[in-house]
C-alpha positions in Angstrom: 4.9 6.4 7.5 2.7 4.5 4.5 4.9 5.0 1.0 2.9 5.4 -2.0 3.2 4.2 -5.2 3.9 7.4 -7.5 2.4 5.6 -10.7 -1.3 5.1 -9.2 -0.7 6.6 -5.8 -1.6 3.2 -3.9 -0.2 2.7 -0.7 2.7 -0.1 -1.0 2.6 -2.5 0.7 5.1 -6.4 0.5 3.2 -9.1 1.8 0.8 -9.8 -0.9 1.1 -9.8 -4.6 -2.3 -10.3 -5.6 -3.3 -7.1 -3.9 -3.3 -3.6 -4.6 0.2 -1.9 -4.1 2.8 -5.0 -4.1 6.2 -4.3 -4.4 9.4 -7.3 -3.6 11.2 -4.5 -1.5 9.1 -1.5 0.4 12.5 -0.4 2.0 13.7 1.1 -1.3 14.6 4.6 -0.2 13.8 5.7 -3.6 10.3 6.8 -5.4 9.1 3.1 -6.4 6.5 1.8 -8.9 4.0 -0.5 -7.9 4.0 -4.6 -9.4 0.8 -3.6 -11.4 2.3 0.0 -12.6 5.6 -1.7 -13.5 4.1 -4.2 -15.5 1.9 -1.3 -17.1 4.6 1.3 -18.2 7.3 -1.4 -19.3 5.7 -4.7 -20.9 2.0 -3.0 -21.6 0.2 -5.6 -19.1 -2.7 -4.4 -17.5 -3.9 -5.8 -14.3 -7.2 -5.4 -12.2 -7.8 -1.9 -10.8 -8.9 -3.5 -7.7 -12.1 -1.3 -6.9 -15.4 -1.2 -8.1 -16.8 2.0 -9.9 -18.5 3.0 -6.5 -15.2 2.7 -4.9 -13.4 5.7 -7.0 -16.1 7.9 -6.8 -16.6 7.6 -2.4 -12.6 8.4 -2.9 -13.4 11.6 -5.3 -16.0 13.0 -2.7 -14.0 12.5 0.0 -10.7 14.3 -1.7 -12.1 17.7 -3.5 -12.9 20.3 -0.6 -15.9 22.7 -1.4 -14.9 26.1 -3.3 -11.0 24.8 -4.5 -10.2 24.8 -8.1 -10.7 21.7 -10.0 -9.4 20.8 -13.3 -11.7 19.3 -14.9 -10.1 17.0 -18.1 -12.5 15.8 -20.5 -12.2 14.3 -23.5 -12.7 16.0 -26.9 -13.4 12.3 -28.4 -15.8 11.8 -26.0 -17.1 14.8 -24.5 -20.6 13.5 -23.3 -19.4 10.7 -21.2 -16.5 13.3 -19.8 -19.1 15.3 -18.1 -20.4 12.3 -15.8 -23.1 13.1 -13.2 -20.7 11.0 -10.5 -18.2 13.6 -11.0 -20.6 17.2 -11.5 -22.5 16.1 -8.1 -19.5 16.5 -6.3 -17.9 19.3 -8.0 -21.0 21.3 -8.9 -19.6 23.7 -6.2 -16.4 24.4 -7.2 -15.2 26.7 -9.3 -14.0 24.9 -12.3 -11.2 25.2 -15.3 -11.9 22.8 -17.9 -8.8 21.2 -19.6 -10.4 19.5 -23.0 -7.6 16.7 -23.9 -6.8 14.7 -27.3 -6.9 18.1 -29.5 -4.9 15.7 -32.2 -7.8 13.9 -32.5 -9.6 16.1 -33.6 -10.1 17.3 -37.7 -7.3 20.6 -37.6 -10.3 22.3 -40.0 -12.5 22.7 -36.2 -11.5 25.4 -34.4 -10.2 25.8 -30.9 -12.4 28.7 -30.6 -15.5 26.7 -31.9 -14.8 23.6 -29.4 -14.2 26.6 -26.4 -18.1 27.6 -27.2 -18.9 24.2 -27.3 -18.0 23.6 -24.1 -19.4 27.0 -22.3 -22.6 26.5 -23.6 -22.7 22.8 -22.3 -21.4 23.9 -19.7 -24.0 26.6 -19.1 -26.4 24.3 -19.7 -25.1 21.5 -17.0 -24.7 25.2 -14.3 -21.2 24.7 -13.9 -19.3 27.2 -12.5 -16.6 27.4 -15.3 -13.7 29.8 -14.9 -11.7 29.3 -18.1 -11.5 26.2 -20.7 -8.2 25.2 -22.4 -7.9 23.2 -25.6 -5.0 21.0 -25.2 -3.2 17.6 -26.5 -0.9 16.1 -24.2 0.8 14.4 -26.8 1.5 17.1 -28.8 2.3 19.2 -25.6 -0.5 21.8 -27.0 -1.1 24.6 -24.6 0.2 22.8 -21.4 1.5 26.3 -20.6 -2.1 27.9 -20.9 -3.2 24.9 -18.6 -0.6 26.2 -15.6 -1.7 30.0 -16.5 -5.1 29.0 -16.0 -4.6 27.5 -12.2 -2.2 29.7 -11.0 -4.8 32.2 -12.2 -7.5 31.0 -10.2 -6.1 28.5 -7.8 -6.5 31.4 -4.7 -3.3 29.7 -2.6 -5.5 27.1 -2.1 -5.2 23.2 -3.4 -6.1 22.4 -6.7 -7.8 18.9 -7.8 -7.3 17.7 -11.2 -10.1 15.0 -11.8 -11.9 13.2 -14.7 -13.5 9.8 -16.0 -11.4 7.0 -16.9 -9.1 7.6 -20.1 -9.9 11.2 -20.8 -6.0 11.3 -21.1 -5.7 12.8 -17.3 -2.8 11.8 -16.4 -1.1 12.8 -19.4 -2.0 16.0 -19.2 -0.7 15.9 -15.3 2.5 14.1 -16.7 2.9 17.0 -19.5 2.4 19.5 -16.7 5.2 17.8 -14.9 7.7 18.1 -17.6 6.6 21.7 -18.5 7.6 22.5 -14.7 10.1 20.0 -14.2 11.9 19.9 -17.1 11.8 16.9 -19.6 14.3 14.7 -17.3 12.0 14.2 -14.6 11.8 10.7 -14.5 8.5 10.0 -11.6 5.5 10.4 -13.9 2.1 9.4 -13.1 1.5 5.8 -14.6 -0.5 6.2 -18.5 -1.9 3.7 -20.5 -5.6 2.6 -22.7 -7.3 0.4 -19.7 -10.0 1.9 -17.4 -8.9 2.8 -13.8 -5.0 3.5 -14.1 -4.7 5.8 -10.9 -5.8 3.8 -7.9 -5.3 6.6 -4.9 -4.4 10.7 -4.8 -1.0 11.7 -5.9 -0.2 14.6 -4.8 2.2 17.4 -6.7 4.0 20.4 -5.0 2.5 23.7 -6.7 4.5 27.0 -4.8 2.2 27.2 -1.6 0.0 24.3 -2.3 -0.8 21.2 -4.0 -1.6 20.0 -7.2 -3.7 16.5 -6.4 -4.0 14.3 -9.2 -7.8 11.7 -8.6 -8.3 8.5 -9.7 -10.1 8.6 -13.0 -14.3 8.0 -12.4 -15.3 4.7 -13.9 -18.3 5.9 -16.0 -20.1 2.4 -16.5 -21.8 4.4 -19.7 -18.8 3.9 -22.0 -18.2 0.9 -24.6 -14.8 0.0 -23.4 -16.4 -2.0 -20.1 -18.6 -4.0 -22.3 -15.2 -5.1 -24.8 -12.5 -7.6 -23.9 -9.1 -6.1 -23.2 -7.6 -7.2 -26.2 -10.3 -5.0 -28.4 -9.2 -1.7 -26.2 -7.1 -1.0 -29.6 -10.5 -0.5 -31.0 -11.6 1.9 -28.7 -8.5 3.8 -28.1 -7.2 6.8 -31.0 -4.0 7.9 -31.4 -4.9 9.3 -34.9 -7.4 12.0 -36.0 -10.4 10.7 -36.5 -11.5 11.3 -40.1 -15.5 10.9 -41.0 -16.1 7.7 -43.0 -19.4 8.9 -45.3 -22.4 7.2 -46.2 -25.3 8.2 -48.2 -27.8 6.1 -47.0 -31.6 4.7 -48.1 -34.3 4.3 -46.0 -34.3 0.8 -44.7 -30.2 0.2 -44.5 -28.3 -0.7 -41.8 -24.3 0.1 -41.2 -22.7 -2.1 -38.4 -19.9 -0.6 -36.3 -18.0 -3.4 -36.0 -19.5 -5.9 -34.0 -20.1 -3.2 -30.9 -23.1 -1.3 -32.5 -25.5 -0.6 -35.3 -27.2 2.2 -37.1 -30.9 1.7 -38.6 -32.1 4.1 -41.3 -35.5 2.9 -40.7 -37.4 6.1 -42.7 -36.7 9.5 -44.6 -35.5 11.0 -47.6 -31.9 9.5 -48.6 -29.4 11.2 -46.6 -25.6 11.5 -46.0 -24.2 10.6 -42.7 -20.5 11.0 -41.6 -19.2 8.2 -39.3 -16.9 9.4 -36.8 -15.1 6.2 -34.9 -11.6 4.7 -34.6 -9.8 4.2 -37.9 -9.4 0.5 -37.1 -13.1 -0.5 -37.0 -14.9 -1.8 -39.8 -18.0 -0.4 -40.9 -20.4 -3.0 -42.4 -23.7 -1.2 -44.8 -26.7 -3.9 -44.7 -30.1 -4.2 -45.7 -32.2 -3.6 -42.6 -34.2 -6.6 -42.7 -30.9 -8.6 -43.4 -29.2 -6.8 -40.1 -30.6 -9.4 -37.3 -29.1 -12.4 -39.2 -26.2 -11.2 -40.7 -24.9 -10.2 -36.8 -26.2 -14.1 -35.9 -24.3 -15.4 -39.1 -21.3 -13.6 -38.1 -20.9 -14.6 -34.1 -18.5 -16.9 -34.7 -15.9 -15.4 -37.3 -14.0 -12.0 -38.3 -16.4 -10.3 -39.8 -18.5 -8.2 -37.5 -15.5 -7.5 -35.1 -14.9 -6.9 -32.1 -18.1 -8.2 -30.1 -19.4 -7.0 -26.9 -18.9 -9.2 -24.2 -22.6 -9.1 -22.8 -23.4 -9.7 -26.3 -24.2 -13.6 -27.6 -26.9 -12.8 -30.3 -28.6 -9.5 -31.7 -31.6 -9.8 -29.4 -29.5 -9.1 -26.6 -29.2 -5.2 -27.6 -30.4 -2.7 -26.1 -32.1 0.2 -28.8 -32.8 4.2 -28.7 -34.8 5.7 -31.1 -35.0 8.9 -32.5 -37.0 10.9 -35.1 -35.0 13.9 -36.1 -36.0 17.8 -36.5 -34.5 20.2 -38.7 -30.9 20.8 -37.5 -27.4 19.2 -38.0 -27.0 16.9 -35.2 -24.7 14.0 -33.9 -26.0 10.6 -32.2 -23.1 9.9 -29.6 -22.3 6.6 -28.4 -20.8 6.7 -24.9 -16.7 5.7 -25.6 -17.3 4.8 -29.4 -18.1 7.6 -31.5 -20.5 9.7 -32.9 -22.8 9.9 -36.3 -23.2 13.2 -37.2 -26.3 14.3 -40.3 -28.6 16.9 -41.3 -32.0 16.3 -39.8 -35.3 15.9 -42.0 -37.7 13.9 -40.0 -35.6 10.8 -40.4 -36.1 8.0 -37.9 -33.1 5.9 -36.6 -32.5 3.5 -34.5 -28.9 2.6 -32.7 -28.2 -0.9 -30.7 -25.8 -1.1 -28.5 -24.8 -3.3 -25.8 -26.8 -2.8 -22.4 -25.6 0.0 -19.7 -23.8 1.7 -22.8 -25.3 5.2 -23.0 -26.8 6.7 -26.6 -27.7 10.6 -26.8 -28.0 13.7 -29.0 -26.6 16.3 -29.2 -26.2 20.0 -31.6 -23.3 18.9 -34.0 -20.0 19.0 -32.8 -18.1 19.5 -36.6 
């Protein structure tokens, strides 16, 4: 009988160690952690996934049966790349209880109840068949309880699928469930940590007359941290709230978001905008016909950091362009942040690294 790896759920397997699922000694009689898992939770090394994006969304399809709860976990940070087509194709079915992660993250001034119709409305909007939604932080263990509520509530004796993109903080919500169960001495929790594609197969967790089955995370190829070098993740990963850095911009300026993106001002009447990205990236305010060489000037030193690595001069980004109405609106960009402003006919333009994914959206804050 195959034993499975209860970080990532890989099958284990000891004859080769530069494949998925190595361990020196499969005859362990107790729960072991795969080479790559081990490496992950106790020296913070992160090794390939293995599998291409394709690969982990076949796996999804083939795992969630028709009409069974799924928990849906998105991220509160991220919320537009969280609802990823590759996952709502195969779940568009099911009846759904959304779990929306990384509350802490969040300003404490934005109430739960205002992110709750946040999320019916999108999902409304996306015809989702959404049973309940629960605001919750892992971290903080913030309404894990209301999470188990919810699927005993509406899991029908049937098993329930916990699923989600890549780093929406899955598995520490399934890992907080665990310990809210369990007790806080359980010891087997689901391997965490910032890179892409943690979870390689199903893990599956007794629930009274059924099972909880945690997925591997969807790689949604939309989102900045695929286009970064794993030693910039820290830019792209929050474990603080995420406070607005303001601007009152001119026509014709330029902010640089690091060396991952940039905002145009390119006309309008002067107006404030609130940048809302990791604490630890620099935000750089430019003339706009200084923008194209100052990111040229800057290729080879510290201060337009960190770079894309598609990215080896400004003409190889990718632009969206908007001209705004009347309303108070945010421009997301997929896993980096958001730019949220008052609308008066201003037109902007964002560059961002190709395949990264820019949108609008009604404010969020």
């Amino acid at each position: 009988m195959d034993k499975h790896c209860y970080g990532c759920g890989v099958i284990l397997q000891d004859k080769d160690m530069n494949k998925p699922g190595y361990v020196s000694d499969i005859n362990k009689e107790e729960h072991v952690l795969c080479q790559r898992c081990f490496k992950m939770k106790n020296y913070n090394q992160y090794h390939s996934h293995y599998m291409e994006a394709k690969d982990f969304t076949s796996l999804l399809a083939k795992t969630i049966k028709p009409k069974n709860l799924v928990v849906l976990v998105v991220d509160l940070t991220d919320i537009n790349a969280s609802f990823s087509k590759n996952i709502l194709n195969i779940i568009k079915d099911n009846p759904i209880l959304i779990v929306a992660s990384k509350r802490d993250l969040i300003l404490k001034s934005v109430k739960d109840k205002k992110l709750i119709m946040y999320l019916y409305a999108l999902g409304k909007k996306l015809n989702l068949n959404i049973k309940d939604i629960v605001i919750s932080s892992a971290l903080k263990k913030y309404n894990v309880d209301d999470i188990l509520e919810g699927i005993f509530e509406y899991y029908n004796h049937k098993d329930v699928y916990i699923t989600g993109i890549t780093n929406v903080g899955k598995s520490s919500i399934v890992n907080a469930l665990l310990n809210s169960v369990e007790g806080s001495n359980s010891n087997d929790k689901i391997t965490t940590s910032n890179y892409p594609g943690t979870t390689l197969d199903t893990i599956e967790i007794p629930l009274e007359d059924a099972f909880l089955i945690d997925t591997p995370g969807i790689v949604e190829t939309s989102q900045m941290i695929h286009y970064v070098d794993i030693k910039d993740y820290k830019y792209l990963t929050n474990n603080k709230e995420i406070k607005a850095i303001n601007f009152q911009l001119n026509p014709e300026q330029s902010v640089y978001i690091g060396g991952l993106a940039r905002f145009d001002f390119i006309s309008g009447e002067k107006t404030g905008f609130a940048f809302y990205f990791n604490n630890k990236l620099k935000l750089h305010r430019t003339k706009l016909d200084n923008a194209d060489a100052l990111y040229d000037n800057h290729l080879d030193d510290n201060e337009l950091i960190p770079k894309a690595t598609s990215i080896s001069n400004i003409d190889d980004f990718k632009s969206y362009e908007y001209t705004l109405t009347d309303e108070k609106v945010d421009i997301v960009i997929n896993g980096l942040g958001w730019i949220s402003f008052t609308g008066n006919k201003q037109h902007i333009k964002i560059l961002v690294p190709k395949h990264v994914f820019v949108s609008l959206r009604k404010a969020l804050i």
